[in-house]
Phi, psi and omega in degrees: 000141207246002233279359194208077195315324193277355159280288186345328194284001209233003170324266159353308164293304192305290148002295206293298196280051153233352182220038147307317178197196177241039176267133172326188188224082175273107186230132174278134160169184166277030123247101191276350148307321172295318179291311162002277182291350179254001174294325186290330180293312180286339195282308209289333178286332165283327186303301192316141181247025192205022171254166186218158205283349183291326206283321174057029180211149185286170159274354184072348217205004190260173185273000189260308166323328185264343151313303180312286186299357167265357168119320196211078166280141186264000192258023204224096184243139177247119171237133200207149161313160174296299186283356131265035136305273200285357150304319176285348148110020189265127163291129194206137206250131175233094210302152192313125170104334176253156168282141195264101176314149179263358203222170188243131200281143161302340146336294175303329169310266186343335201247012185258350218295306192297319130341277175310344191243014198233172197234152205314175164246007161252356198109343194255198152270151192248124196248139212234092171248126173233127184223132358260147173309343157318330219242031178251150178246153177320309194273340156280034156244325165282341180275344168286304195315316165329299196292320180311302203294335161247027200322137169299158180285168170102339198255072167291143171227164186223127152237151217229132182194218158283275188266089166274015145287012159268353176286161207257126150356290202281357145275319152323314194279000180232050152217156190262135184296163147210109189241126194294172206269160170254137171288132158313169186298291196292339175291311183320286214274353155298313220261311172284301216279006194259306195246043164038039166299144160275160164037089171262343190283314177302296192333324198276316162312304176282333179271053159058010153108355183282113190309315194265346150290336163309296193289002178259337201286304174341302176238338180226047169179052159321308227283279204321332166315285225293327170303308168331298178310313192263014166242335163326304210304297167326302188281331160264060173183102168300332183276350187261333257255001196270310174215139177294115183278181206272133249326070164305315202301349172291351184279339173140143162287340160315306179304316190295302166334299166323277161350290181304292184323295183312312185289335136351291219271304188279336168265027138274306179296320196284341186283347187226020162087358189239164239250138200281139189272311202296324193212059175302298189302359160250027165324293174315324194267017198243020193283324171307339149327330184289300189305340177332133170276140177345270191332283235280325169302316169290328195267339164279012175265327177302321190286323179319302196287323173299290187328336176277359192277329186256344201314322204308340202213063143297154204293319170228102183292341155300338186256358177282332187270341186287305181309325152310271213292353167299305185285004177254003149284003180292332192295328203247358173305000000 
């Protein structure tokens, strides 16, 4: 699998530092879906019992590959919240009646103990992928740390995620960094226009610049494109600014916030005369921005980032987005 040409290039560094020691890998970056698959791409080519280092791929067709695609390689453990455990087709006892946790449990650490403490069943290294490392709560995150602080030989792990300041220190201080490479505008928009996105520069633009959020808006999340769109359209058009349109708040309050904070960036360059980084193709509609005041753009920009600090639950997301949007109609008062 091919799926992220511009992460492939960092193969080799990855290698080196996973078998430097046995201290985890923590790897980071902005795209952490991409990063997955290719820590899962690399990992299934060491696993492989017929690859070889010129080939660097698994072969699919060996007794360790056909485990690996089936599911239950005994040297290959995945830890994931329960619900994208089971998006992903992993067995997982989710009791009658509960919502499948967003988050990775201390259960989950606890039910890996037998795994983490055993000596291979192939011969081999034995791999441990935890995704994403965001989703860990205090007590799954002291309860990994246990395993860290003394890891079996043999027992690599990678954990893989966005932000690794939201990770506990004392986990941060016993893993070696690896932070994926980010693709150029043209690496990007090659790479969609390779899988026929239409408006692959917008798509690429509302998804933060991300390929592979380009390519889900595209094709299996039109709705969550078209909120996007139409809460950009709101914040750039002061004449619309009278009434809020209607359930943007379905795009994630995250989203907006984001959203917001970038076009922020981009009515501050037109405001100082220079050229919109975030959103070039709404250029036109941002000329009002030169009359702005400086202060009143930083200080809704400050409230953005504080609010975005919080964004994950808000309580009622309609009146959280009504409350954004009052102070960014503050801009045009």
């Amino acid at each position: 699998m091919n799926e992220a040409p511009w992460l492939y290039k960092q193969r080799q560094e990855l290698f080196n530092l996973s078998h430097a020691n046995t201290a985890p890998v923590l790897v980071y970056g902005h795209e952490p879906a991409a990063l997955l698959a290719f820590i899962e791409d690399v990992v299934a080519a060491e696993l492989c019992e017929a690859s070889t280092p010129a080939e660097n791929k698994p072969c699919g067709k060996c007794p360790a590959c056909q485990m690996r695609l089936a599911g239950n390689h005994p040297d290959l453990q995945f830890i994931f919240p329960q619900a994208l455990a089971l998006e992903k087709g992993l067995p997982v006892e989710v009791k009658s009646g509960v919502k499948p946790s967003q988050e990775i449990r201390v259960d989950d650490i606890r039910g890996m103990q037998a795994f983490f403490n055993t000596a291979s069943s192939r011969g081999g290294n034995r791999y441990a992928l935890i995704y994403p490392f965001e989703q860990f709560n205090l007590n799954s995150a002291n309860s990994l740390l246990k395993t860290l602080e003394e890891p079996m030989p043999g027992l690599r792990f990678f954990l893989i995620g966005h932000k690794p300041e939201q990770l506990l220190p004392t986990i941060r201080s016993r893993c070696q960094l690896f932070k994926g490479k980010e693709p150029s505008p043209k690496e990007a928009l090659d790479w969609l226009d390779s899988h026929q996105v239409k408006q692959a520069e917008i798509c690429l633009s509302l998804a933060g610049n991300d390929p592979f959020e380009a390519l889900r808006l595209s094709t299996t999340a039109s709705d969550d494109l078209d909120l996007r769109k139409k809460w950009l359209d709101w914040l750039s058009s002061p004449e619309a600014h009278g009434q809020l349109p209607s359930n943007v708040e379905k795009a994630g309050f995250p989203v907006l916030l984001e959203l917001g904070m970038r076009l922020l960036s981009d009515l501050m360059a037109v405001n100082q005369k220079q050229n919109c980084i975030q959103f070039p193709w709404l250029a036109p509609k941002l000329l009002w921005a030169k009359r702005l005041n400086v202060q009143r753009l930083s200080d809704v920009y400050q409230l953005y980032q504080d609010q975005y600090k919080i964004a994950q639950h808000p309580l009622n997301p309609r009146l959280a987005l009504e409350f954004i949007a009052q102070r960014w109609q503050t801009l045009s008062a």
